[in-house]
VEXDREN-2710 file (C-alpha; in Angstrom, 1 decimal):
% VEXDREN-2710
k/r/px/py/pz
1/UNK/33.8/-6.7/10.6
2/UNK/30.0/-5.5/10.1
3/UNK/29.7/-6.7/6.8
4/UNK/31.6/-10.5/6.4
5/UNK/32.3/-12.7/3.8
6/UNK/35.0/-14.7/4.8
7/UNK/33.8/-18.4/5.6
8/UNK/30.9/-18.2/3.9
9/UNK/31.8/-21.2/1.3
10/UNK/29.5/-23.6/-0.9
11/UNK/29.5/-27.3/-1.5
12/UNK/27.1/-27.2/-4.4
13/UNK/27.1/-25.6/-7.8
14/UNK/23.4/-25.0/-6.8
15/UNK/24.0/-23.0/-3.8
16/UNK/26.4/-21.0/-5.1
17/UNK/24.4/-20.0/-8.5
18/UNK/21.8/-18.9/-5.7
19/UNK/20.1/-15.7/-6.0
20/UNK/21.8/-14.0/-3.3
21/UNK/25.1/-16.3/-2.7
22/UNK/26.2/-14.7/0.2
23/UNK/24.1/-15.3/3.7
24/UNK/24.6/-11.8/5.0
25/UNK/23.0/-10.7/1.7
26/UNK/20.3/-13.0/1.9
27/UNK/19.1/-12.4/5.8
28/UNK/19.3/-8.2/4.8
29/UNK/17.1/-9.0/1.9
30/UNK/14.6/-11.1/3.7
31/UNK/14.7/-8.2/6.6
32/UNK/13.4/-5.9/4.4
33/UNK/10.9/-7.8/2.5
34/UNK/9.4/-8.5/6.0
35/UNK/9.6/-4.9/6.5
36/UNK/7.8/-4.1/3.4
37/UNK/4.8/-6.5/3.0
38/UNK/4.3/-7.2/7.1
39/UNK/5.7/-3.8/8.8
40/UNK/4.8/-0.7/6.0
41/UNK/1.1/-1.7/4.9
42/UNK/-0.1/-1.5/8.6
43/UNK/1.5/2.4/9.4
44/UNK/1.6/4.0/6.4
45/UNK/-1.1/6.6/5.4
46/UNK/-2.8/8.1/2.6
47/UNK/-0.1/10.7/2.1
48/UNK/2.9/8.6/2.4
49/UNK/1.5/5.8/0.1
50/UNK/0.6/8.4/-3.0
51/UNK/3.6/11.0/-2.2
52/UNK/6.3/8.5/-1.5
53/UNK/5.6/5.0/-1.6
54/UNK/3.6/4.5/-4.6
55/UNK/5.5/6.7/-6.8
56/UNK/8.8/5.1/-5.8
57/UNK/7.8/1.1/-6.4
58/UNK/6.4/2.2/-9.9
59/UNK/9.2/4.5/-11.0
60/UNK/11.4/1.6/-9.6
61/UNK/9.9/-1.1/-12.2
62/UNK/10.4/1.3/-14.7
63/UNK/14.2/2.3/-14.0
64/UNK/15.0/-2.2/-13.6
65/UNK/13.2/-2.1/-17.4
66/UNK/15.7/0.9/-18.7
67/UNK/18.4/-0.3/-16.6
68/UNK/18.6/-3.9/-18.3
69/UNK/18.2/-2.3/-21.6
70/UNK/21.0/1.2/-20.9
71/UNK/23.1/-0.5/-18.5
72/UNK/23.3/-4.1/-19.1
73/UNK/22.9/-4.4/-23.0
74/UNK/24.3/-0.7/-23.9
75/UNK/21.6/0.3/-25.9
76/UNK/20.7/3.5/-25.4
77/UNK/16.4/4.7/-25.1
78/UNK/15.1/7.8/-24.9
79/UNK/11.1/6.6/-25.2
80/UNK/10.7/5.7/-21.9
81/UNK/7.6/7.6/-21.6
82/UNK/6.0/6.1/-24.6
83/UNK/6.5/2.5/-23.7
84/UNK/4.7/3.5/-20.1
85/UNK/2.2/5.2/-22.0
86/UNK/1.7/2.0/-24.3
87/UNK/1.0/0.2/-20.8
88/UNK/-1.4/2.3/-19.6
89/UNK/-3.4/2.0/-22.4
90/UNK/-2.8/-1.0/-23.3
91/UNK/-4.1/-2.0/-19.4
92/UNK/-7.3/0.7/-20.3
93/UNK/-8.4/-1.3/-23.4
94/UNK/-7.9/-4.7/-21.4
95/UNK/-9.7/-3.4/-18.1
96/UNK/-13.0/-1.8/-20.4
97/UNK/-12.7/-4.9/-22.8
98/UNK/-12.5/-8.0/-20.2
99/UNK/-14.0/-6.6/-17.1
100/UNK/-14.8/-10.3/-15.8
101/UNK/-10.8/-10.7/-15.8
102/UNK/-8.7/-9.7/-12.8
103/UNK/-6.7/-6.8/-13.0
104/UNK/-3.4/-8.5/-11.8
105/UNK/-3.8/-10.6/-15.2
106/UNK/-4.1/-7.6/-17.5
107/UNK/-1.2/-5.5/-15.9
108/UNK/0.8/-8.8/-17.2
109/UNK/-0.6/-8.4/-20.5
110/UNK/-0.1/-5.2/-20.2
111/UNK/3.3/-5.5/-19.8
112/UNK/3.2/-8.6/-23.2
113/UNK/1.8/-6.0/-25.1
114/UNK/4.4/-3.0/-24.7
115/UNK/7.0/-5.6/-25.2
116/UNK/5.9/-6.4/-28.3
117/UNK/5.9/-2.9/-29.2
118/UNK/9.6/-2.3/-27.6
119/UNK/10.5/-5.1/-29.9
120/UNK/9.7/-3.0/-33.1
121/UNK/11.0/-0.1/-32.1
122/UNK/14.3/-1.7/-31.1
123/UNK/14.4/-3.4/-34.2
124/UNK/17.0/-0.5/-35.5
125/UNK/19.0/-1.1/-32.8
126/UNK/20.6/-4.0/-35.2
127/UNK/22.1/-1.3/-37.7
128/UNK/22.6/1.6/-35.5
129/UNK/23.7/2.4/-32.2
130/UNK/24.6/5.7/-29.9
131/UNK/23.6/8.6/-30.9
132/UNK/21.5/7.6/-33.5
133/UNK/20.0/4.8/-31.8
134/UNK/19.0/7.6/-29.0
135/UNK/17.0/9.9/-32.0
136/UNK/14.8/7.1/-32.7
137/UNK/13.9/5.8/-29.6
138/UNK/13.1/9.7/-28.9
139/UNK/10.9/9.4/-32.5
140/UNK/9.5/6.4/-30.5
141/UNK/8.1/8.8/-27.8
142/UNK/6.8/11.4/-29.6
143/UNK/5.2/9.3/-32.2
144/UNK/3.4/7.0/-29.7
145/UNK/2.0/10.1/-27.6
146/UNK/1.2/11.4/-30.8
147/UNK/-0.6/8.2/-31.7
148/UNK/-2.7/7.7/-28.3
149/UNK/-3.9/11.4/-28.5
150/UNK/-4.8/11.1/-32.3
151/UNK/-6.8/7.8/-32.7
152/UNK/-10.1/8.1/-30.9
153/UNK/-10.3/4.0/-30.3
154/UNK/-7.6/4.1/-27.7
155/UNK/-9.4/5.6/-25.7
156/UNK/-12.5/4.9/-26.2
157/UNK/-13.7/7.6/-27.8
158/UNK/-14.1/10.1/-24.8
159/UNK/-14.6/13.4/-25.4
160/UNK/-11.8/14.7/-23.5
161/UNK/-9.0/12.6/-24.6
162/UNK/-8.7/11.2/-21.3
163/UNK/-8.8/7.7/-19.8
164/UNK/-10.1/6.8/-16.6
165/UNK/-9.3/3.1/-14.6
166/UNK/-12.4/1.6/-13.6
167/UNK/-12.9/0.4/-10.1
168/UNK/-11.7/-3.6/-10.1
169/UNK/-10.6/-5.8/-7.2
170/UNK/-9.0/-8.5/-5.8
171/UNK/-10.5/-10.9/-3.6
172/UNK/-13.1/-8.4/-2.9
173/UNK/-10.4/-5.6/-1.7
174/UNK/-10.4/-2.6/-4.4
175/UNK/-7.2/-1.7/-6.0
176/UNK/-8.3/0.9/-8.4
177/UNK/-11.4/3.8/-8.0
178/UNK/-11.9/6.1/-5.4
179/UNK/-12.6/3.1/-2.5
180/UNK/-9.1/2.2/-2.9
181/UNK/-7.3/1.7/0.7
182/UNK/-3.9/2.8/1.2
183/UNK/-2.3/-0.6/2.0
184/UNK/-4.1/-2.3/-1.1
185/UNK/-2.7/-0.4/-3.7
186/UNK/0.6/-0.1/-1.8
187/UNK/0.6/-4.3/-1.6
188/UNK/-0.4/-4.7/-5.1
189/UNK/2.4/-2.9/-6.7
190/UNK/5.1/-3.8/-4.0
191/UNK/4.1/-7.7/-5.5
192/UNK/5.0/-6.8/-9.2
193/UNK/8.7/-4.8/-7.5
194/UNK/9.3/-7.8/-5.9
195/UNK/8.8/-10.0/-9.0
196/UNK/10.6/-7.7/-11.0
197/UNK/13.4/-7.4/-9.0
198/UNK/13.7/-11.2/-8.6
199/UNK/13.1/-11.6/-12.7
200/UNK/15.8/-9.2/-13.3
201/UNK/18.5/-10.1/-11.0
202/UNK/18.2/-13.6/-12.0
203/UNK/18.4/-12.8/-15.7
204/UNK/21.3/-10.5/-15.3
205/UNK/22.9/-13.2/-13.7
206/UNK/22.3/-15.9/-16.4
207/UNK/23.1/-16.9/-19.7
208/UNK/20.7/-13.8/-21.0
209/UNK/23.0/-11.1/-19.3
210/UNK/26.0/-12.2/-19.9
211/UNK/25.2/-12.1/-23.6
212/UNK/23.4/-8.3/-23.2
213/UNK/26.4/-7.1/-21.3
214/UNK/29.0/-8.9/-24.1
215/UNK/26.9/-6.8/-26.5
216/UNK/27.4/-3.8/-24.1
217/UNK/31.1/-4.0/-23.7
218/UNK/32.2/-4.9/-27.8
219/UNK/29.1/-6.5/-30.2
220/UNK/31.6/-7.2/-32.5
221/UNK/34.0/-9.4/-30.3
222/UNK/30.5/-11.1/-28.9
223/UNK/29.2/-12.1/-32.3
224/UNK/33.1/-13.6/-32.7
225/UNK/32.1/-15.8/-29.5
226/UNK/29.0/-16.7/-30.8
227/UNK/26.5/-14.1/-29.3
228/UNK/23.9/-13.6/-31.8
229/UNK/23.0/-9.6/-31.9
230/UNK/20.0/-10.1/-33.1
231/UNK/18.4/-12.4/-30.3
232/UNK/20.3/-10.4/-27.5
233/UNK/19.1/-7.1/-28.3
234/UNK/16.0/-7.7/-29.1
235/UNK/15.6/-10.1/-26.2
236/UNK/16.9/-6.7/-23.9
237/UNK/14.3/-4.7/-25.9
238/UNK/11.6/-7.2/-25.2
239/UNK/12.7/-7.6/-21.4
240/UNK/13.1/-3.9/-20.9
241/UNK/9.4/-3.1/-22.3
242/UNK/7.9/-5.7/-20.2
243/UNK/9.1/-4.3/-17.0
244/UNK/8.4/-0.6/-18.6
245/UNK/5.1/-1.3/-19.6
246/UNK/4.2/-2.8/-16.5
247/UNK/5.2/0.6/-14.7
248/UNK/3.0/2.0/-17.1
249/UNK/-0.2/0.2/-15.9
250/UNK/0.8/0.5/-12.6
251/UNK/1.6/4.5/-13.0
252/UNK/-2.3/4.7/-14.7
253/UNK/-4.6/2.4/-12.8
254/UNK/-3.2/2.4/-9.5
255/UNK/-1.7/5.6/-8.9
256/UNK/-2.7/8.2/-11.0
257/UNK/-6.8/6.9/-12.5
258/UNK/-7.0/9.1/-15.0
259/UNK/-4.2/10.3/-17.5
260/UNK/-3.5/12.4/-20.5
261/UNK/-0.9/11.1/-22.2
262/UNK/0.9/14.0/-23.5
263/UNK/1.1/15.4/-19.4
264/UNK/1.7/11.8/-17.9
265/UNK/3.6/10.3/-20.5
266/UNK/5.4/13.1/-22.4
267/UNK/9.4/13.1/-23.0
268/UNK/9.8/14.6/-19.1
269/UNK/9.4/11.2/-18.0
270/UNK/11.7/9.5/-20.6
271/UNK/14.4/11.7/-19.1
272/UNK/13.2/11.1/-15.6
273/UNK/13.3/7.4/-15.3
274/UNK/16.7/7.7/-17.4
275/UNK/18.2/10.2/-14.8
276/UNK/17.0/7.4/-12.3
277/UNK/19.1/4.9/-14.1
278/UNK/22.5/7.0/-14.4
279/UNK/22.1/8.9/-10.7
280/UNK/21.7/5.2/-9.0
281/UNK/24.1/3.3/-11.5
282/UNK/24.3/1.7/-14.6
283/UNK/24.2/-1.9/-14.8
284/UNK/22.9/-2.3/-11.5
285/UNK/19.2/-3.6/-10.0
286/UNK/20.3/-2.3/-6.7
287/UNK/20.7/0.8/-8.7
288/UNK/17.8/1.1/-10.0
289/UNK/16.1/1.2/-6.4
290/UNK/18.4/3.9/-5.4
291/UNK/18.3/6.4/-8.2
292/UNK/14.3/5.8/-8.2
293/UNK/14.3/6.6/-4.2
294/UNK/16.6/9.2/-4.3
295/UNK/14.5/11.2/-7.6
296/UNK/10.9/10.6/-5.5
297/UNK/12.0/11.3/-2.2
298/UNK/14.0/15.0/-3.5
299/UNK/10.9/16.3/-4.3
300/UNK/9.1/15.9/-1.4
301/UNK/11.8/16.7/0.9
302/UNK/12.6/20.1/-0.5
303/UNK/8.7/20.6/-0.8
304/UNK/8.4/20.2/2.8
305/UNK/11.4/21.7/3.6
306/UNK/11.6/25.4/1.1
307/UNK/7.8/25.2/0.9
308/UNK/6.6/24.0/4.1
309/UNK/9.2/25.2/6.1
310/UNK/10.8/28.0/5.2
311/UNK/8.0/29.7/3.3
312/UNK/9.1/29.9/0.2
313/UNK/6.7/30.2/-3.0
314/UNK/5.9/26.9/-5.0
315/UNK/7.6/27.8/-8.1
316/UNK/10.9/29.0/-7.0
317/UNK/11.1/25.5/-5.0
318/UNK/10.4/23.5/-8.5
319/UNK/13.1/25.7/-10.0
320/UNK/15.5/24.8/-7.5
321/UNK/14.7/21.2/-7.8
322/UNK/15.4/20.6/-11.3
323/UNK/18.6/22.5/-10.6
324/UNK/19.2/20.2/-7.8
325/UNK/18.8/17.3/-9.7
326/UNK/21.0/18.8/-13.0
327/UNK/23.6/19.3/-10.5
328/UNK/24.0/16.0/-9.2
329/UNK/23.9/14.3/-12.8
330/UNK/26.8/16.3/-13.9
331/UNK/28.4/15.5/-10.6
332/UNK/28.1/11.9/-10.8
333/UNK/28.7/12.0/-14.5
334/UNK/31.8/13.4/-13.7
335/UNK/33.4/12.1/-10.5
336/UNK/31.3/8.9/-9.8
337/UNK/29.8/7.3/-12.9
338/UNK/28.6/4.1/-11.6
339/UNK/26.3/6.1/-9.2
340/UNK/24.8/5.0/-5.8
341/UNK/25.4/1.7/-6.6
342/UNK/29.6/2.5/-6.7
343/UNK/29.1/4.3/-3.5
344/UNK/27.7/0.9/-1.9
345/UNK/30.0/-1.2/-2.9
346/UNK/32.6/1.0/-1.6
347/UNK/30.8/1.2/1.3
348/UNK/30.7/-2.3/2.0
349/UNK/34.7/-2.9/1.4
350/UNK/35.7/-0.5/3.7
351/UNK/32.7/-2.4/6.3
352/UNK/35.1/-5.4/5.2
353/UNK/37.8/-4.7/7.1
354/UNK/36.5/-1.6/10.1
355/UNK/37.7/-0.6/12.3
356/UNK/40.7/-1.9/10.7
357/UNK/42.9/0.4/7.8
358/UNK/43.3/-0.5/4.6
END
């Protein structure tokens, strides 16, 4: 009754390959977007944007670029980390480079870049796969932090290893540096999670997905139906960086300023973004919204809650956090492996039909 379908028919091959087929879907979506860029940006504050709102659009990006390569093509990373970390500097060494160019263009390239590098690391994804395919995306992640912290050139031969965004803007409004408003930096990244979001869900729903999840389900029957392996994984790999090493930029320039790689990049956030992917669901862009929300927004609720609340000291609430958060993957692992995203759709059969039974 709240949530309808029924009578909701197309005439056109064109509406119903749309985006969002159903109307319901469409109005919802549309609600929020308002919400987001016309609603958010004029009540948030300083603390909400870097504690909450920031963290969650960029981790988002980043769980859409895993999901597409975990969920949708099967192939399994564990160098999440280093890809963002090849976006951050690979946005670094563009910003110090090309300062005349806006920033927006070099988180793109940014983003070119790391796929390229996905690419060639996914490369043994065409004779191995599982297990093994998991141990050298992790070689991927250690070698590439091992790389940015070993060759002075990356960044730019500082004496403390670190790199630092320097202050660029848009249209005169800064987006990275100290001067940086709240809204601005909020509005710039919210533009490259709704692109991303868009990009993904329409590729998941064309020609490329159905090929990645043919890989997923049995390469050998898809190469039988004429899905070449090479092109579809390689195209996930490619896909999957982009998006990554776009969160990577983001994560550097407009969030954090200044990084070291092996604390901002290291294998903790390979296993973050992945727990992202599996908590919200597999195979799922709606998923990877959820499992990014529900990872940011954890923290911060049992900070304020243990911490602020109750009084409890800082490193016993961390401690129960990552037992939290072990707790839950094993739970959904076990009894709900498609995640948040399951629970959704579940939710929205039973909406079907209330207040009526099954």
């Amino acid at each position: 009754m709240f949530y309808r379908e029924a009578g909701d028919f197309k005439t056109s091959y064109t509406d119903d390959s749309q985006t969002f087929p159903i109307k319901f879907d469409r109005y919802r979506y549309y609600a929020v977007l308002v919400a987001a860029f016309a609603v958010v940006p004029l009540v948030i504050d300083d603390y909400w944007v870097n504690a909450v709102f920031l963290p969650f659009l960029i981790y988002a990006i980043a769980a859409i670029g895993l999901n597409i390569l975990v969920g949708y093509c099967g192939q399994v990373s564990l160098g999440t980390g280093g890809f963002m970390a090849v976006g951050a500097y690979a946005v670094y060494k563009l910003m110090t480079s090309f300062p005349e160019v806006s920033i927006f263009f070099h988180v793109i390239l940014a983003g070119g870049i790391t796929a390229a590098v996905c690419v060639l690391f996914g490369l043994p994804s065409l004779r191995i796969k599982g297990f093994y395919l998991a141990v050298a995306t992790l070689a991927a992640q250690f070698f590439l932090v091992w790389l940015f912290n070993r060759v002075p050139w990356f960044y730019n031969y500082s004496a403390s290893g670190q790199i630092s965004a320097p202050e660029r803007t848009i249209a005169g409004v800064p987006i990275t540096g100290a001067e940086t408003a709240p809204w601005a930096a909020y509005l710039f990244c919210l533009v490259f999670v709704t692109a991303s979001a868009l990009i993904a869900r329409n590729l998941t729903r064309g020609m490329a997905g159905r090929k990645w999840m043919a890989i997923r389900d049995m390469d050998i029957a898809a190469e039988i139906i004429g899905v070449n392996p090479l092109k579809a994984k390689l195209s996930a790999f490619a896909v999957s960086g982009f998006f990554v090493g776009i969160s990577g930029a983001l994560f550097f320039a407009v969030y954090l300023g200044a990084v070291e790689v092996g604390e901002a990049f290291g294998i903790n956030k390979s296993f973050l973004v992945l727990f992202m992917v599996i908590i919200g669901g597999l195979g799922s862009i709606f998923g990877s919204f959820a499992g990014a929300a529900f990872l940011v927004l954890l923290p911060v609720l049992l900070k304020n809650t243990l911490v602020g609340t109750l009084g409890w000291p800082t490193d016993l609430a961390a401690h129960l956090e990552l037992m939290i958060v072990g707790s839950l993957i094993i739970v959904f692992l076990v009894a709900e492996p498609h995640g948040l995203a399951q629970l959704w759709r579940v939710a929205k059969e039973k909406l079907r039909l209330w207040p009526f039974p099954h």
